[in-house]
C-alpha positions in Angstrom: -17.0 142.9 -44.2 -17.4 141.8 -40.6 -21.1 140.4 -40.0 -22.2 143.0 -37.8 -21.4 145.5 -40.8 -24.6 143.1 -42.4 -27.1 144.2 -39.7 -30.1 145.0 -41.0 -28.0 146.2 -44.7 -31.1 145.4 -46.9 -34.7 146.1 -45.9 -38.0 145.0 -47.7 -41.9 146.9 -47.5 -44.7 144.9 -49.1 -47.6 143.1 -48.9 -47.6 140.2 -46.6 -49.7 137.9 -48.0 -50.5 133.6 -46.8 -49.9 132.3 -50.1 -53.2 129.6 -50.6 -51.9 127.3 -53.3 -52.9 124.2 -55.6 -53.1 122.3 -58.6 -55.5 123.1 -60.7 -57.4 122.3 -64.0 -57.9 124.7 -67.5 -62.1 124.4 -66.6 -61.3 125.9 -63.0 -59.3 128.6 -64.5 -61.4 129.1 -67.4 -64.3 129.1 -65.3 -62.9 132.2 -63.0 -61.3 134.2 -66.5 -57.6 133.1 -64.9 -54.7 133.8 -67.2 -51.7 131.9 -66.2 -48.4 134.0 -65.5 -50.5 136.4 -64.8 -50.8 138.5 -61.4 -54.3 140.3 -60.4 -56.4 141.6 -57.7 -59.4 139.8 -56.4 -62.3 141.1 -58.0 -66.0 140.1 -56.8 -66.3 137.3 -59.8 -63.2 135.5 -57.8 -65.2 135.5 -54.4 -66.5 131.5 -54.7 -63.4 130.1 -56.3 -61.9 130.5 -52.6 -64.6 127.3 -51.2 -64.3 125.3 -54.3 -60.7 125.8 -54.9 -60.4 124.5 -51.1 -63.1 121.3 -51.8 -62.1 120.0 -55.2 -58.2 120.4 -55.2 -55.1 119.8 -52.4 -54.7 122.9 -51.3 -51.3 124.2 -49.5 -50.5 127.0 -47.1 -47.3 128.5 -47.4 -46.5 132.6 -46.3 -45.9 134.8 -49.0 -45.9 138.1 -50.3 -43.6 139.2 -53.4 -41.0 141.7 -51.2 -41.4 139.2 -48.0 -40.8 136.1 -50.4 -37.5 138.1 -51.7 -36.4 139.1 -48.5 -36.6 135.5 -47.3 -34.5 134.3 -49.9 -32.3 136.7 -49.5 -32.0 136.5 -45.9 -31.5 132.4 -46.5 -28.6 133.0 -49.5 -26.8 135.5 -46.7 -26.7 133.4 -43.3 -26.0 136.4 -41.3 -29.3 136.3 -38.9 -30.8 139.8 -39.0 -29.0 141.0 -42.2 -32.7 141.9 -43.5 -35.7 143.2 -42.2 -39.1 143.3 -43.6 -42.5 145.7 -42.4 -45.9 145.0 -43.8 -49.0 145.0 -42.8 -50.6 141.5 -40.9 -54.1 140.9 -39.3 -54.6 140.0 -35.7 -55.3 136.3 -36.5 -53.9 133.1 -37.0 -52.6 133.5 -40.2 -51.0 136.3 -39.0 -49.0 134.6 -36.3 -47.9 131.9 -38.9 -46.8 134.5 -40.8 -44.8 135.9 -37.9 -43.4 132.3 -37.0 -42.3 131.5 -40.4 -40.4 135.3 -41.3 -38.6 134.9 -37.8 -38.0 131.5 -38.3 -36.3 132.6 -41.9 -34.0 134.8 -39.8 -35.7 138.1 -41.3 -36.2 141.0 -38.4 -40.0 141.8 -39.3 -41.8 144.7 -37.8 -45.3 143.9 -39.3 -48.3 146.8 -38.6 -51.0 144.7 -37.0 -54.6 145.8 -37.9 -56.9 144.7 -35.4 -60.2 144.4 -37.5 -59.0 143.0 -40.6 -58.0 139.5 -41.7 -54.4 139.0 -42.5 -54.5 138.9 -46.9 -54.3 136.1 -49.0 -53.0 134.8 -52.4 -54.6 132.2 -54.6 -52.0 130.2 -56.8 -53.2 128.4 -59.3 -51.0 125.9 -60.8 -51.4 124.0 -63.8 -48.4 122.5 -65.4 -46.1 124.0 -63.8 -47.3 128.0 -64.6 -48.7 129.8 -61.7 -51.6 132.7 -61.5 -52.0 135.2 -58.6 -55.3 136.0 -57.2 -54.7 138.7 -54.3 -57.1 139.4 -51.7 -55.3 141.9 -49.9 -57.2 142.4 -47.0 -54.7 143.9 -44.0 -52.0 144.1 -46.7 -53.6 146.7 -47.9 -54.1 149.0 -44.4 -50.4 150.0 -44.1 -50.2 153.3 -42.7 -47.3 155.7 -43.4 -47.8 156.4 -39.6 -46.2 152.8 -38.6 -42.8 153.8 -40.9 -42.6 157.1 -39.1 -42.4 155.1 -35.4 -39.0 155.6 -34.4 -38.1 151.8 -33.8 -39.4 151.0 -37.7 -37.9 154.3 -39.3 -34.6 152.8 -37.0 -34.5 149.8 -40.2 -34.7 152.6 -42.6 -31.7 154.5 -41.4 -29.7 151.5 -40.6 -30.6 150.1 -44.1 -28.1 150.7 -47.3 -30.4 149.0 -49.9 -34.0 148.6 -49.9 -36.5 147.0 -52.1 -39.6 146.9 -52.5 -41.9 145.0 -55.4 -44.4 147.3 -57.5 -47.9 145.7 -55.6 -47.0 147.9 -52.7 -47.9 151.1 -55.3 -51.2 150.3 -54.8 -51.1 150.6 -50.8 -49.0 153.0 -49.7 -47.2 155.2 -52.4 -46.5 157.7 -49.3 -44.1 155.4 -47.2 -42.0 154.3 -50.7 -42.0 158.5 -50.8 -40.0 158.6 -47.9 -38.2 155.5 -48.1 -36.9 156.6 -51.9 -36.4 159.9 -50.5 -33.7 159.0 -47.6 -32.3 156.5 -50.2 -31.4 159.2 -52.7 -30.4 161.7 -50.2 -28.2 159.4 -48.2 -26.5 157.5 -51.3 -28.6 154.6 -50.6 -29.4 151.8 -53.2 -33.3 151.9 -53.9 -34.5 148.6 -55.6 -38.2 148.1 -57.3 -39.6 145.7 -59.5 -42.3 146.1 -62.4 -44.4 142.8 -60.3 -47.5 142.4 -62.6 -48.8 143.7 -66.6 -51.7 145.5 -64.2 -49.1 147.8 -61.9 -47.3 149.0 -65.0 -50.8 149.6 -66.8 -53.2 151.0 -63.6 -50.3 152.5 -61.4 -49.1 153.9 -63.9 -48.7 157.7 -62.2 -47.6 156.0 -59.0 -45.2 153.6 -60.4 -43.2 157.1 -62.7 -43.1 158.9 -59.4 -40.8 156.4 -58.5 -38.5 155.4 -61.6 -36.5 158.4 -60.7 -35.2 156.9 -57.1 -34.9 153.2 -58.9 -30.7 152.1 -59.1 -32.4 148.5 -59.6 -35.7 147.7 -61.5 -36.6 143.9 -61.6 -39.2 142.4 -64.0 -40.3 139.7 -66.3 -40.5 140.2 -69.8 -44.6 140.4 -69.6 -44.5 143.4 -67.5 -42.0 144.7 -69.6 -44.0 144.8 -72.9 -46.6 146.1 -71.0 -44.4 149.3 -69.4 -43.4 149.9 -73.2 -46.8 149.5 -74.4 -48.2 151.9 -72.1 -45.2 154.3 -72.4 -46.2 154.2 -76.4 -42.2 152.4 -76.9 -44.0 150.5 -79.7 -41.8 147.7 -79.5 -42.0 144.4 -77.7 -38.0 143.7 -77.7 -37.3 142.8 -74.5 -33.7 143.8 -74.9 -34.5 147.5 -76.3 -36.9 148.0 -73.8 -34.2 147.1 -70.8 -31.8 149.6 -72.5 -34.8 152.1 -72.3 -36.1 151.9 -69.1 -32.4 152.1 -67.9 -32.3 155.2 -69.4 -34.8 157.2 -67.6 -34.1 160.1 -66.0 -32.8 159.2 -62.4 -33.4 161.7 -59.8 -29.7 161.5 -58.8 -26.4 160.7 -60.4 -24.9 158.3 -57.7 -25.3 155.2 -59.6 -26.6 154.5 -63.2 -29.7 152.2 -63.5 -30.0 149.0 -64.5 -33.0 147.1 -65.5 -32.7 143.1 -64.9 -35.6 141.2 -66.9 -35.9 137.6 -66.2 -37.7 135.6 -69.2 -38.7 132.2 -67.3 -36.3 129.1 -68.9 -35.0 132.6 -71.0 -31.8 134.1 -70.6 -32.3 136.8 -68.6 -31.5 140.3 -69.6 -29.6 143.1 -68.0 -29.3 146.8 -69.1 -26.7 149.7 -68.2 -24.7 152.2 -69.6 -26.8 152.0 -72.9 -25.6 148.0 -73.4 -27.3 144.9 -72.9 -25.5 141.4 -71.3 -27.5 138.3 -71.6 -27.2 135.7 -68.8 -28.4 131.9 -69.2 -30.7 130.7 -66.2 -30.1 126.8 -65.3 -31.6 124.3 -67.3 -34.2 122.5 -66.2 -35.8 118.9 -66.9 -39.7 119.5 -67.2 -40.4 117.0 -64.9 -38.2 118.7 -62.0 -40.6 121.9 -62.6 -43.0 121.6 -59.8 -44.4 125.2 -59.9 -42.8 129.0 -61.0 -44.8 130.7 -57.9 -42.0 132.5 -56.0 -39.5 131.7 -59.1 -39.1 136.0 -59.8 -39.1 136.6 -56.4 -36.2 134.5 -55.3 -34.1 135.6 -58.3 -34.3 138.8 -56.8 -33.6 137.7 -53.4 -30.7 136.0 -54.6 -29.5 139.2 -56.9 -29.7 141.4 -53.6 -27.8 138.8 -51.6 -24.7 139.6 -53.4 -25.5 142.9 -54.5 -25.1 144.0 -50.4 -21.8 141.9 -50.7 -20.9 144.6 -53.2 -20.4 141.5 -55.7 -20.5 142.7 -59.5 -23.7 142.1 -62.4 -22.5 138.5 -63.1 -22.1 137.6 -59.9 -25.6 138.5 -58.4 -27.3 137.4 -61.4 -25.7 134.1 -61.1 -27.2 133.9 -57.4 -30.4 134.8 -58.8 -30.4 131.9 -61.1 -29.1 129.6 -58.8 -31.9 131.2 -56.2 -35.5 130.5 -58.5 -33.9 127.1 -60.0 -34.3 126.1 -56.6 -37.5 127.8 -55.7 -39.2 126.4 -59.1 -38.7 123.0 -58.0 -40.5 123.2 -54.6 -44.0 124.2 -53.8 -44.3 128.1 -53.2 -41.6 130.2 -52.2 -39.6 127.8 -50.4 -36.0 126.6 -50.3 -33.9 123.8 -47.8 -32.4 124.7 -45.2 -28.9 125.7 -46.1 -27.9 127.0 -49.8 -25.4 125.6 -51.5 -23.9 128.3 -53.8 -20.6 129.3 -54.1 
């Protein structure tokens, strides 16, 4: 394929979130009920952690956002400038602008709704050895409008686009614009990507989330939200493996392609499902010491998945990129990578 057949080939919606982010201790986490590997809203109870975390720890700013972290590392694995783009919703602020700065700079073409009287959202990552825990305060994340999709120049990426992805925590913004977006996919041949993102989508967005299972050629997810999809969905079993094979059988609102369900498992092999079979696939071992924190780790396995997946590369191939993707990731701070990949 000739780069310009890689413009704009893989678009991302989510929530664009400034990822806040420091080493913690067990007291601070106990203190504010924080489960590690764990992903959550930001209830009133979390409120004061914000000052403290910021006055007894080192904190770090670094953009984020599960699909815009994804989409980064995809863009970065591709190096084909304007191969993805990304739309989310941003304050008017400063934050905002970083946000901006550091997508563009990534190469991603981002068409963020700007919401003029609420603060761009944050997410609180709490590290302790190694393990992260999301706190979201979605703020203007969370005041997408299906209105902003529907402008011609941003429903331009969506036609342009032949696989799109987009992480479960958008479910709980708006379900209407990943109607439409799942909608053109299936009726245009399209792949539409999702992932599982946190124990609380698959438990609270439950409704939402089985609209979509139909439309999904791709569902990411760890093996947490996975035994929580099959404990919801009464499976009654926490194999990781049967589970894959089961989601990947759901009914698919179109017979184009069959599903498959990738599950990453942290230092686990990670486990892919189709056709009724499951492959296992060994991530890259890692010294504990080189382990500076998982934040971002799922998200760039998925960025680096797609990366090949628009190449039209086969299972092996993408999941291999994935791997290669978060063992990078997991040995920086945040969702961040150098400059050029080296993956071959």
């Amino acid at each position: 394929m000739a780069s310009s057949d890689f413009d704009g080939i893989l678009l991302g919606m989510g929530n664009p979130l400034l990822d806040v982010s420091a080493v913690v201790d067990q007291e601070f986490l106990d203190k504010y009920d924080i489960k590690l590997n764990n992903a959550i809203l930001a209830e009133d109870k979390h409120l004061p952690m914000y000052d403290e975390m910021s006055q007894k720890f080192n904190v770090e700013y670094i953009a984020g956002g599960a699909t815009q972290n994804s989409i980064k590392v995809a863009q970065w694995m591709l190096q084909i400038p304007g191969a993805t783009s990304y739309m989310g919703s941003i304050g008017k602020d400063k934050y905002g602008e970083a946000m901006k700065k550091d997508a563009t700079a990534a190469g991603v073409n981002v068409h963020y709704y700007e919401d003029e009287s609420t603060p761009t959202g944050t997410c609180r990552v709490c590290v302790l050895g190694g393990e992260r825990s999301l706190i979201a305060n979605l703020s203007a994340a969370n005041c997408y409008k299906v209105e902003h999709l529907k402008k011609p120049e941003n429903w331009a990426l969506v036609e342009k686009a032949k696989f799109y992805y987009i992480a479960g925590f958008f479910l709980t913004v708006s379900p209407e614009s990943i109607q439409l977006v799942r909608e053109h996919a299936a009726a245009n041949n399209k792949v539409f990507t999702m992932n599982l993102s946190a124990p609380f989508i698959c438990e609270f967005f439950k409704d939402v989330q089985e609209k979509c299972i139909p439309y999904m050629d791709y569902i990411f997810g760890n093996e947490t939200e996975a035994r929580t999809f099959s404990r919801v969905h009464g499976w009654e079993t926490d194999d990781v493996e049967q589970i894959a094979i089961k989601m990947s059988q759901l009914p698919k609102a179109t017979g184009t392609y069959k599903r498959t369900t990738v599950i990453t498992q942290g230092a686990d092999p990670v486990v892919v499902a189709e056709d009724g079979k499951v492959k296992k696939y060994p991530v890259i071992p890692l010294p504990k010491e080189k382990l500076v924190d998982t934040n971002g780790a799922g998200d760039a396995f998925v960025g680096g998945f797609l990366s090949q997946l628009v190449h039209g590369k086969g299972i092996e191939e993408c999941v291999r990129a994935g791997c290669y993707a978060s063992n990078v990731v997991i040995q920086r701070s945040g969702c961040t990578y150098p400059e050029k990949p080296d993956f071959n």
